[in-house]
N, C-alpha and C positions, 0 to 999 in steps of 0.2 A: 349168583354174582354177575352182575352188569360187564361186560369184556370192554375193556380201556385201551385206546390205540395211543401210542405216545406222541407226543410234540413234542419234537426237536430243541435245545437250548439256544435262544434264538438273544443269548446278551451280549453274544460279539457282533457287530457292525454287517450287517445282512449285503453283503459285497457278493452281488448275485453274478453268477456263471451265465452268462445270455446264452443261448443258443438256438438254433431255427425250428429244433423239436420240442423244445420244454419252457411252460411257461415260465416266466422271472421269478416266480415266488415258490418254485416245487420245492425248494431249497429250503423251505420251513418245515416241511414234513421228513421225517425219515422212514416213515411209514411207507412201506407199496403201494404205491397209488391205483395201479389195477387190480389188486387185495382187497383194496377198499370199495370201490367202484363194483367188483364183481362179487363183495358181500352186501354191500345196497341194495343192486340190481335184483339180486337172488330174492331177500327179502322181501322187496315189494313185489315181487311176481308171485312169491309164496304167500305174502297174508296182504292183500291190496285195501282192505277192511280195516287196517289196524290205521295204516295212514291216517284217514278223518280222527280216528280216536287219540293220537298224537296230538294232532293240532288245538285240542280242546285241554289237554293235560300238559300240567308242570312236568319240567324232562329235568330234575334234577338227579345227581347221583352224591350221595352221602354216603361217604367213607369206602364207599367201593357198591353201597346196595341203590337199586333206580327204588325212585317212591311212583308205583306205575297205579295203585290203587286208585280207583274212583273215587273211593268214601275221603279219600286225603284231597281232593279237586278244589273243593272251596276254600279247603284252607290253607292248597297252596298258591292259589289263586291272590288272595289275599294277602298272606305272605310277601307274593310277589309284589305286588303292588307299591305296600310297605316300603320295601327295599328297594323299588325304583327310586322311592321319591327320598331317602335317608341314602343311598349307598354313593363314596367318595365321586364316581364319574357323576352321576347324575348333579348332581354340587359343581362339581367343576362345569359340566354343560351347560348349567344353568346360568353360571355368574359368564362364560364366554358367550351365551345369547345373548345376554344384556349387551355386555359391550359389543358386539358384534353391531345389535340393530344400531348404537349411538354413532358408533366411527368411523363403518367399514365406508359408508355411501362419502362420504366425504375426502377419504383417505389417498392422496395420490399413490402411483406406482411409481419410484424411482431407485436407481441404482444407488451405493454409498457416492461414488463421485460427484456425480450427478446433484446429490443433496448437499455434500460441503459446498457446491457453487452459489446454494439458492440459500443455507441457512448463513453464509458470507454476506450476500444480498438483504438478508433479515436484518444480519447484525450494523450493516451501515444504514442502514435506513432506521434504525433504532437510534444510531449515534444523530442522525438529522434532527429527527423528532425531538428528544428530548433535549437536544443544542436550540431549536426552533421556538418551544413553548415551554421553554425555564418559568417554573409559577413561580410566588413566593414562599412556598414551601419547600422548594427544595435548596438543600445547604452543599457546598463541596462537602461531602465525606466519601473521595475514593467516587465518585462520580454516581453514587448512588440515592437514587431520592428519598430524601428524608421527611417521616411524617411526624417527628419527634414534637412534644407539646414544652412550651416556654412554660416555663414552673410560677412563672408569675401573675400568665391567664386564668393559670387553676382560681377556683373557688371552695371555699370547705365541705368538703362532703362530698366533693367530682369521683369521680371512679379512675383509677389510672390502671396502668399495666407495665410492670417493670421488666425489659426481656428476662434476668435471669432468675427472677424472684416469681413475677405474677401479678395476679390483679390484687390492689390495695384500695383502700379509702381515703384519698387527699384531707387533710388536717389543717396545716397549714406551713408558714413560713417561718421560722424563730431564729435568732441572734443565741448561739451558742456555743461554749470555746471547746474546741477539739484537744485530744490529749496529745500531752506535752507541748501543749502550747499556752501562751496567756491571750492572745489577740483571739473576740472572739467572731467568727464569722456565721452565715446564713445558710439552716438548713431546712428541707424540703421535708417535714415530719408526713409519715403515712402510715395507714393501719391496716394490719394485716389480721387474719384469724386467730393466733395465736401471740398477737404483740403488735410491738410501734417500732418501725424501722424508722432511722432519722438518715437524710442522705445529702451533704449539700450540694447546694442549688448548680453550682458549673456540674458536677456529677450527675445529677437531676437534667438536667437539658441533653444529656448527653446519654439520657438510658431509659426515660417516662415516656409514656404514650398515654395519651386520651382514651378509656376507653369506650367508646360508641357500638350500639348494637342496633341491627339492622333491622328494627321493629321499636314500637312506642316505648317497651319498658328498655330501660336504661340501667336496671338495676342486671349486676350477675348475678348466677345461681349461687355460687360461694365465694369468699376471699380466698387469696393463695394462705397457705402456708409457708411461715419463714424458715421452720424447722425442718419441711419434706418439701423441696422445691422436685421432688421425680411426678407426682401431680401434675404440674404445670409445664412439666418438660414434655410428659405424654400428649396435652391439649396441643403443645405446641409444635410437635412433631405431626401430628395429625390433621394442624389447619394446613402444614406445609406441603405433604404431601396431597391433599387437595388442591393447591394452589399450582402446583408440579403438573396436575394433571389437567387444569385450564391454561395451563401453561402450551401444554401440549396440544392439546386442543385448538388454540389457535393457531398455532407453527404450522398441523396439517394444514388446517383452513387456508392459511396464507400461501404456503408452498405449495399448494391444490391449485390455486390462483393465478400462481410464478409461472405455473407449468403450460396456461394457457394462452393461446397466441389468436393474434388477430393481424389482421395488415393495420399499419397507422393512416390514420385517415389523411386524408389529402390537404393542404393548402391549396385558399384559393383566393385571389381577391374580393370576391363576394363579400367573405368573412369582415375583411376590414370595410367594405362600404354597408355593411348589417353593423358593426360594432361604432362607425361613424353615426348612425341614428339617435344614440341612446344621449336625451338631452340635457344629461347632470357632465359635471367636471368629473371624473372617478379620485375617489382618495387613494392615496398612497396605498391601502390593506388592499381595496379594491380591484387597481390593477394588479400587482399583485396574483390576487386570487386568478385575474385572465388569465395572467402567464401561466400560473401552475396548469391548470386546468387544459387550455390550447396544449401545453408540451405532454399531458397526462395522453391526449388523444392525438394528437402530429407526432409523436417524438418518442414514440415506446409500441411495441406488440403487445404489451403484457395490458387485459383488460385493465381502466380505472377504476377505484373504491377511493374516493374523494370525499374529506367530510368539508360542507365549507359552513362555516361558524361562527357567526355576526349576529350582532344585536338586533332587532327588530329596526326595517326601516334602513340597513346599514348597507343594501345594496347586493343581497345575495342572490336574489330573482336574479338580477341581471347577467350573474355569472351560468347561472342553468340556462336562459334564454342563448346566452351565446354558445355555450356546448350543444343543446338543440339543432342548433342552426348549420353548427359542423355536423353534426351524424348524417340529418336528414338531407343536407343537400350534398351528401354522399350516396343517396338512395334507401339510407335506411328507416327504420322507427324507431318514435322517442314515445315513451310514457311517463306523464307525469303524474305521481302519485302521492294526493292529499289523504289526511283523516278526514275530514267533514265534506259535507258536499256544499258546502259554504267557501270554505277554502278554495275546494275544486272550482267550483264558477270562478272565484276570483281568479286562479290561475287561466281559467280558460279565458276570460276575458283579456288579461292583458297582453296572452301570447295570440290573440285572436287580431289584437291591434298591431302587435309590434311586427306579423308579418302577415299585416295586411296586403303589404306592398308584393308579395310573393303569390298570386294565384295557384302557382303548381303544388304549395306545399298546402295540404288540406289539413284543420284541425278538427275534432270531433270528442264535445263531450260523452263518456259514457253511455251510450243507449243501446235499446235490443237490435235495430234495425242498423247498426254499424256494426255489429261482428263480423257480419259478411265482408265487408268493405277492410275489415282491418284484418283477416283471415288472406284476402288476394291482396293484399298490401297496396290499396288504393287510400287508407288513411298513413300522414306520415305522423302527427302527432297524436298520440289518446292519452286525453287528459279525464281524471277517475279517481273515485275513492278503492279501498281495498276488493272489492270488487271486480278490479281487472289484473287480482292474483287468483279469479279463479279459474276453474278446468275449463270454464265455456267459451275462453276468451284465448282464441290460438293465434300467434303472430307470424307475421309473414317474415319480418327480417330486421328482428328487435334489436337497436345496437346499444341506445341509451337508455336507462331507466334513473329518471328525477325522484328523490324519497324526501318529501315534506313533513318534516316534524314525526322520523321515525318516532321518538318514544311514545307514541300516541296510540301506535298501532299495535294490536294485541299476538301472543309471543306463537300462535302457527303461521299472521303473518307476516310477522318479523325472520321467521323458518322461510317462509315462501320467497322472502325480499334477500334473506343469505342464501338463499340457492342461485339467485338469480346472477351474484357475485362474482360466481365462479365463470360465466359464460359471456355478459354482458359488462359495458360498460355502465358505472352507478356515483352516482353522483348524490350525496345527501345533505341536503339544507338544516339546521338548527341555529335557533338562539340559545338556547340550552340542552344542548346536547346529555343523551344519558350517559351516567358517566362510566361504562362500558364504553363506549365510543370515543369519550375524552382519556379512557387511559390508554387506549389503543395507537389512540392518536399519539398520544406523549410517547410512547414506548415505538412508535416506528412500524407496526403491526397495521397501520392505516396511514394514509396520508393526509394532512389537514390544511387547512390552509383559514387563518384567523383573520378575518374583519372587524379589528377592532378600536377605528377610530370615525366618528358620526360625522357625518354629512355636515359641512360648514353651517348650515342654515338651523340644526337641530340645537333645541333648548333642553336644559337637563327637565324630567318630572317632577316637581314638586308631590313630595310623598307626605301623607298625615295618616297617622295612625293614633287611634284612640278607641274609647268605649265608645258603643251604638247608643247615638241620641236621636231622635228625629226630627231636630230644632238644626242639628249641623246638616242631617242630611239635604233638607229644603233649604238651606243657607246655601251648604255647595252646588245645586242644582239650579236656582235662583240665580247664581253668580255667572253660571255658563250660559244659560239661556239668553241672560241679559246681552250677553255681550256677541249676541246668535249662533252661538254655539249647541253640540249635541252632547247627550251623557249615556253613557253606556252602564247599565246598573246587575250589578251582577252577584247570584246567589248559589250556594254549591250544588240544591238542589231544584227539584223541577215545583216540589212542595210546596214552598213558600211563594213562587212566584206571583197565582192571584191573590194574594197577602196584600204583597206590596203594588199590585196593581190598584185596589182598591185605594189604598192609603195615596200613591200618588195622583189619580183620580181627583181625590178629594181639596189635593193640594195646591195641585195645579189643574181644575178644572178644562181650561182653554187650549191644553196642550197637548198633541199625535202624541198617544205613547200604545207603545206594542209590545208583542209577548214573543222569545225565539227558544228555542230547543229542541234537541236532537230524534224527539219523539213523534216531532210534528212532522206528517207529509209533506216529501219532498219541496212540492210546489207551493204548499201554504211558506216553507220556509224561505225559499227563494225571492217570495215576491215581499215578505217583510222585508230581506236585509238589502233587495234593490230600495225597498219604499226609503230604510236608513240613509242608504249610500246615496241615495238622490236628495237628500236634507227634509224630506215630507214628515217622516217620523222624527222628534223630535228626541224623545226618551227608548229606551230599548230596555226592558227589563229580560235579562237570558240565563240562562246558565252558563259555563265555561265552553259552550262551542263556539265563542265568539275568540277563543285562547289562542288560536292559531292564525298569522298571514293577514286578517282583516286590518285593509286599508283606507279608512276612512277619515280624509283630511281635514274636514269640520268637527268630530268630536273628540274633546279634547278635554272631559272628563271621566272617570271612571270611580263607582264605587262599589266596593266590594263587602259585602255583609258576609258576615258568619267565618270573617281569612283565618280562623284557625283550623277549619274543615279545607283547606287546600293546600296542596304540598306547594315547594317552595319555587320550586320549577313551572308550574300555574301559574302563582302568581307574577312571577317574571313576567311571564308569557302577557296573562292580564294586562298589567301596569301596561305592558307597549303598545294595546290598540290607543291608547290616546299620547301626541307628543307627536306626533308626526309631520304636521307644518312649524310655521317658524312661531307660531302661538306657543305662550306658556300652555304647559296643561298639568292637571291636579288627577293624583291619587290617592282618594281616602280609604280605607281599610280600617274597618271597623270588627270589633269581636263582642261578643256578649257581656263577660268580665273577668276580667284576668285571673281570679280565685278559680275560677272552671276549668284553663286552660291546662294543656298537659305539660310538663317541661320541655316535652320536642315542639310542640306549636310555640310554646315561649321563645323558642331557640330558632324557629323559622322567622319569624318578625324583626327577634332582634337583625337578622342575615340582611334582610331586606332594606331594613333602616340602614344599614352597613353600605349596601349597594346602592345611592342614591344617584351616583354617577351613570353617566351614559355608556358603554359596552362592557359593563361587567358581567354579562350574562355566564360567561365563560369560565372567569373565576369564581361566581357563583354555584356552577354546576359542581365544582369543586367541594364549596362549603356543604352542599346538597347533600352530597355523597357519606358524610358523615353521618347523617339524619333521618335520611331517607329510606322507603320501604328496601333493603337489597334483594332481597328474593325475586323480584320483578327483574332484575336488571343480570344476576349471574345463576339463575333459578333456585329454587327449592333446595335441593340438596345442599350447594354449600353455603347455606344459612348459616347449617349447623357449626358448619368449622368456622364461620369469623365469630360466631358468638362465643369459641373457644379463645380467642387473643383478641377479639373487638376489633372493629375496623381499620383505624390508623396501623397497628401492628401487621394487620392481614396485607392491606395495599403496600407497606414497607417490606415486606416479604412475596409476594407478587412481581414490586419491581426487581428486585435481587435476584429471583426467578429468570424472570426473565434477561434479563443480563448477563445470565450463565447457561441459558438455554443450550448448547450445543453440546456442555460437558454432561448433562446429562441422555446420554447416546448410548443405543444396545445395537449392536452389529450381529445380525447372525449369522450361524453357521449353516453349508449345506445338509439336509437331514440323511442322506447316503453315508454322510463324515463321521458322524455321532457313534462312537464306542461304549456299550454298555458292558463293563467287565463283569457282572454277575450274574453266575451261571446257576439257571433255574429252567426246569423241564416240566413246563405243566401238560395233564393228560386229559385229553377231552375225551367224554362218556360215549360208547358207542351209541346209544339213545339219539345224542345231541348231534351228534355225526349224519346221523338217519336222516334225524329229524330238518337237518339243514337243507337236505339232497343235493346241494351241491358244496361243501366245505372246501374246496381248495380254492373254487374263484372267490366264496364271499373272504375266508383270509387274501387273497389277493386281492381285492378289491379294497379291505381292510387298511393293507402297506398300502397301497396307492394313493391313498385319503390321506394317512397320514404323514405322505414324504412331501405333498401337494402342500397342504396348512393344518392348523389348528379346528378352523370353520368346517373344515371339508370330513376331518374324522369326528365332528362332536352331528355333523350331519349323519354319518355312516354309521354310528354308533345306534344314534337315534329311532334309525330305521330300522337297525337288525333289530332293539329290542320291540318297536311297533310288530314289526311281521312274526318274530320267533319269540317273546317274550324275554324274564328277562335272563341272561346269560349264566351256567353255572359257575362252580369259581375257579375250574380253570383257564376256561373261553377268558374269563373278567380279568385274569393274570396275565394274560396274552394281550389283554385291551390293553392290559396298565403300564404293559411295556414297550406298546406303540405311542400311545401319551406321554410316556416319561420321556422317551427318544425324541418327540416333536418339542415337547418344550422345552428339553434342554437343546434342541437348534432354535430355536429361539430365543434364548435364553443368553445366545453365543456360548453355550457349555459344550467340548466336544466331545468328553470323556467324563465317563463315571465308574468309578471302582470302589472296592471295600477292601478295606484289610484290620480284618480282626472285628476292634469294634469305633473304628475309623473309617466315614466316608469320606471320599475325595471326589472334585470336580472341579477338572482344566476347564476355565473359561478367557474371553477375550475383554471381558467386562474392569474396568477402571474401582476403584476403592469408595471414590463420590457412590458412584452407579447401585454398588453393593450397601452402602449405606443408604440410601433411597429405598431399594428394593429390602430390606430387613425391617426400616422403617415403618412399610404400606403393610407388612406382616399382622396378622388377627391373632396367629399363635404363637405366646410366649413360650412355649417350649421349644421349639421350631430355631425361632428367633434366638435365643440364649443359647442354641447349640453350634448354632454357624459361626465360624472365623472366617476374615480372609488372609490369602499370604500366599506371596507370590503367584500370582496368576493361576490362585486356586481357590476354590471355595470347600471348606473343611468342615467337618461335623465329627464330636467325637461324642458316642451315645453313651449308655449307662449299662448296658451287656451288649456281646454280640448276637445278633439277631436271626433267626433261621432265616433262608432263602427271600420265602415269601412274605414273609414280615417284613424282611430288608426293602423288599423293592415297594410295598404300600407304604411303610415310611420315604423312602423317597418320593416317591408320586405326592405323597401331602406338600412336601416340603417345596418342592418344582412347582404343584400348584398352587400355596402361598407365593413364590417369589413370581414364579409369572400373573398375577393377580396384579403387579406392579406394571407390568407394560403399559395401560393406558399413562402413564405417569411418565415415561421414557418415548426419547427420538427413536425413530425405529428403521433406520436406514443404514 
């Protein structure tokens, strides 16, 4: 029989006796510690040999017998293995890695006071924004934005979403008399799986959502059920609590941001005689936008995150050239940062001109032989594609960062461009902002600032869309040449391009026409779209690198073959290189033929013909949002949940989210505080004891891990099983008791007790909070057994439970509801 040393019952609140001879933790043991010590010692002095043959063998002890055989090695080996990768800690370890790599780098450190100052800050900067850029979608209902569908846009066969019913099949509209009435009115018939629910239409405006899925099919996996709406209440509690947890997600981000300080930059007169250059009138959005921007940077510590957001043409350069002008002639750097190296030249050029008049301030495209220069901070501007987000590119004393047509840029460095957020001043230009960015902006979580009326001199686009002839296309080409103008021809792919080279060749014999896209070296690309921009090239046949910032005042038509292979924010984009002087200009858009197309490309066109007016990029982005790929824009993961309520219902609950952001709050306790009232005494194997050589510091190291965080014991854990394998199951009982005690101070739980076959746990946690946290739960058993009531969370099980049963059911139960934190404020 294996000799068993006890542990001490360690489920009252480990309130250590300090003293100058005893470590803090001797208090776990009741064991004689120089008993132990001097049965060690003996032992390895007496068989020094046996040590190595430990370290290779399993040290379990079953039922009181060690399993010390060899012949049992492999297969306890294996065993063990097994039970790393299935036993409850390693499950909890695993899901707190994950969240650990996603949140912790971002996460500020603040006290609870501290944080009521900055989530107060959240919440009026939320009421700005969304007072600022009221859409047409949103209705007073209690001040919250409404995505609700007008029951008379539907079409038969739309898909809708009823909040308390589900997803249905729109039918149509019928004249029908309700009972006990004779007058008959108009109701809103829908189909459900199991029937036809009929609803009128003022009921219907007030309860229907569209519903939109964030991929080409449009179609759901099933109808709701009229009969079992707990289906639908499950989808729906589960987009929410995802929605909770991007919710949260930004609040660090943002309050990450609050937290950081800078000195405000200076005033100077310089400024107004640089902002005296600039040779247009400014429109009302325009100045405007100065102000924000000067006060973003004069008039606050807190780094800027500025989105500014105007139509093509509408004047937004001008607002980054004068933020520029502040930083750098404060002594710092600016970088402005395009997707194309198309773009980039453009920018370089005209920040090249505008402070020409500036010798001391040096501009520098991109190149190998300026890192040195931008490294001792002898360049003040670098202007560059994504390329100067990366390792090679070290800054001397970076204050501003300009971000040209972020959605362009792909999502490690859009990663690279949010990191920069937090430290730097950012300022980002769009016409069609993505619409992550546009609800940010509505919700107060960004600052925005809209440019949304054209330049006196600009004419609207004449837009034509039809099927591909090529009698119109040489008609529309013909039309612009004549009148000496250029045409910009544009196709989705690189494919087609000597296609249509050929064929205009043929058409127009006499006439400069070139080829541009994103594959061609550098320099071959450059000297094409100077030969454009110089009027020598007449025709441009490209693909969509021409979508971004290209400024060219002569061509002033554009045509676009194959527009149902481009999303809808492209062609925005598109349509705006021509329109730019005070010349009408044409946009044709052409598709193969309308039987091929899908119903989302059907549904982009129609948007477009919608938007023929001058700065609707904005509310476009809006329409966009309904159509468009969403996994690009909130990632991968929660696809999954708006395809559970479809997108209108997601972003109506997103905004509500957010609006209540603060009452979802978990305050914790200290882990010294934490009272576990269940007394259990596990006994570790003298084997295990051995085999540790030193048991009293690695348990004391053990409490230290876990009174520090969460990260710190799933670290400690990790390592004892790396070095010693994995733990018997009293050690494991001893682990589960230091985990259960951290995450219920996490948890804000201070106490836990049992009586009978009744758990109890005093917590400081609100009835919202507890309903969130039950909600994110995976286990219906778990779930269906917790109440709350009066500032306690209750469990009443189905027998009482021996010791150690009792406390692995708690530890499950702690780690379901702590699985809920990412989803909760944590300050």
């Amino acid at each position: 029989m294996a000799s068993l040393l006890p542990v001490p019952d360690i489920s009252r609140p480990l309130v250590l006796k300090l003293s100058s001879s005893s470590p803090s933790l001797w208090t776990l043991f009741t064991v004689d510690s120089s008993f132990l010590y001097k049965h060690v010692h003996k032992q390895r002095r007496n068989n020094r040999s046996s040590f190595p043959l430990l370290t290779t063998q399993a040290v379990y002890t079953q039922g009181g017998v060690s399993i010390s055989s060899l012949d049992t090695h492999k297969f306890a080996l294996k065993r063990e293995k097994v039970e790393l990768e299935t036993d409850a800690i390693s499950i909890l370890n695993e899901r707190i890695r994950r969240e650990h790599g996603k949140r912790e780098a971002t996460r500020p450190v603040m006290d609870s006071q501290e944080a009521d100052k900055y989530i107060q800050l959240v919440k009026e900067q939320q009421q700005r924004g969304l007072q600022k850029l009221k859409g047409d979608r949103e209705r007073k209902e209690g001040g919250v934005f409404s995505y609700k569908v007008d029951p008379y846009t539907l079409r038969s066969g739309d898909y809708v979403v009823h909040k308390k019913v589900g997803v249905g099949r729109f039918v149509g509209i019928k004249f029908d008399v309700p009972k006990g009435s004779t007058e008959p009115i108009e109701y809103a018939f829908i189909e459900y799986a199991d029937g036809m629910a009929k609803l009128p239409v003022k009921q219907a405006a007030r309860m229907l959502y569209r519903y939109n899925l964030p991929n080409e099919s449009r179609k759901p996996r099933t109808l709701s059920k009229l009969s079992d709406t707990s289906v639908w209440e499950r989808r729906k509690v589960k987009g929410k609590v995802a929605i909770q947890k991007m919710v949260v997600d930004l609040m660090e981000l943002y309050l990450h941001r609050l937290k950081q300080r800078r000195p405000p930059y200076p005033k100077s007169p310089a400024m107004a005689e640089f902002a005296a250059q600039f040779p247009y009138k400014p429109t009302p959005d325009q100045k405007q936008a100065f102000i924000d921007v000067e006060k973003d940077l004069t008039g606050r510590e807190t780094p800027m995150d500025r989105l500014i957001c105007g139509d093509v043409g509408f004047g937004k350069t001008e607002v980054a050239l004068r933020a520029i002008f502040c930083v750098v002639s404060a002594g710092k750097q600016a970088m402005v940062l395009a997707p194309t190296i198309v773009l980039a030249k453009q920018h370089f050029d005209v920040i090249s001109e505008r402070f020409s008049k500036y010798p001391s301030i040096k501009t520098k495209a991109e190149k190998e032989e300026h890192l040195k220069m931008i490294k001792k901070g002898e360049l003040a501007i670098i202007v560059g594609t994504h390329s100067l987000l990366g390792s090679r590119v070290v800054y001397n004393n970076l204050g501003l960062l300009v971000v040209d047509e972020e959605q362009r840029f792909g999502v490690k460095q859009k990663e690279k461009i949010a990191s920069f957020k937090t430290s730097v001043d950012v300022l980002t230009l769009s016409a069609t902002p993505i619409p992550r960015t546009l609800y940010l902006a509505l919700t107060g979580f960004r600052d925005a600032s809209l440019i949304s009326t054209p330049p006196p001199e600009r004419v609207p686009i004449k837009t034509h869309l039809s099927a591909f002839g090529k009698e119109k296309v040489i008609a529309a080409i013909q039309y612009e040449l004549d009148r000496g103008g250029q045409v910009f021809y544009v196709l989705p792919r690189i494919k087609g391009l000597e296609i249509v080279m050929d064929f205009l060749e043929q058409s127009f014999p006499d006439v400069d026409i070139a080829i541009a896209h994103g594959k061609q070296y550098s320099k071959q690309l450059e000297e094409t779209m100077e030969k454009f921009a110089q009027g020598d090239i007449k025709i441009l046949i490209c693909t969509n690198i021409v979508e971004s910032g290209l400024d060219i005042q002569n061509a002033n038509t554009i045509i676009i073959q194959d527009v149902q292979q481009f999303g809808l924010a492209q062609l925005y984009q598109l349509r705006g290189r021509v329109g730019r002087a005070d010349k009408e200009a044409y946009a044709y858009l052409f598709y193969p033929d309308k039987s091929l197309l899908s119903d989302q490309a059907l549904e982009r066109l129609a948007a477009l013909e919608e938007c023929r007016e001058l700065g609707q990029g904005f509310q476009l982005a809006e329409r966009d949002m309904g159509i468009r790929g969403f996994g690009t824009i909130f990632g991968e993961q929660q696809t999954g949940d708006v395809g559970n309520v479809g997108i209108d219902l997601f972003f109506e609950m997103l905004f509500e989210s957010l609006s209540k952001v603060e009452e979802h709050r978990v305050v914790s306790v200290p882990y010294q505080s934490v009272q576990i009232d269940i007394s259990i005494n596990p006994r570790l194997p003298s084997e295990y004891i051995y085999y540790l050589e030193n048991p009293m510091e690695i348990i004391n190291e053990a409490e230290k891990a876990a009174e520090k965080d969460i990260w710190s014991l799933v670290q400690f854990t990790e390592n004892l099983r790396r070095q010693h394998g994995k733990e018997p199951y009293s050690m494991e009982i001893l682990l589960k008791k230091l985990y259960v005690r951290r995450m219920a101070a996490d948890l804000g739980i201070s106490r836990i007790y049992a009586s009978g076959k009744m758990v109890g746990m005093e917590t400081n946690i609100s009835k919202r909070v507890f309903k969130l946290m039950t909600d994110s739960m995976t286990s219906d058993a778990h779930r269906n057994s917790l109440l709350f009531e009066e500032d306690q969370i209750k469990a009443e099980l189905l027998l009482e439970l021996p010791r150690e049963q009792l406390l692995n059911w708690i530890f499950q139960c702690l780690a379901e509801l702590h699985a809920s934190l990412p989803a909760l404020i944590k300050y």
